[in-house]
C-alpha positions in Angstrom: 104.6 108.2 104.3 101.7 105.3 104.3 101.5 103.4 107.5 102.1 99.5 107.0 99.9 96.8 107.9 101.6 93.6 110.1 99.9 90.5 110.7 100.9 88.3 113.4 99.1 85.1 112.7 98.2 82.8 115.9 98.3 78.9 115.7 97.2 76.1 118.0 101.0 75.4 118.8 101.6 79.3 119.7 103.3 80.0 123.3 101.9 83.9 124.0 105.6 84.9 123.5 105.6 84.0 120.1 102.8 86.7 119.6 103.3 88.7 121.9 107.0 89.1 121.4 107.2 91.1 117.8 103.9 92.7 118.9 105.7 94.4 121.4 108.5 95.6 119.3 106.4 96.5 116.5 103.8 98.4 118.3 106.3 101.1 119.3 106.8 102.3 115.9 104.0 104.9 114.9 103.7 104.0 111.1 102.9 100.5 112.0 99.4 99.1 112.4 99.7 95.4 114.5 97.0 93.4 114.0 96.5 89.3 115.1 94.4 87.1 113.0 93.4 83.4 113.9 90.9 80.9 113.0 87.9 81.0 114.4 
């Protein structure tokens, strides 16, 4: 089975539980890589 790819994308308006939230979750299964993006 392929691993899948998440992205969890971070905006100005963002509290850290919106982020860090479904991070936490998703980082628990091993087929899942977690990544954040944002603007830089």
């Amino acid at each position: 089975m392929t691993g899948l790819q998440v992205v969890i994308p971070l905006f100005p308006k963002f509290t850290a539980l919106d982020g860090v939230g479904p991070y936490e979750v998703l980082q628990r299964i091993p087929s899942i890589d977690v990544t954040f993006v944002g603007r830089s």
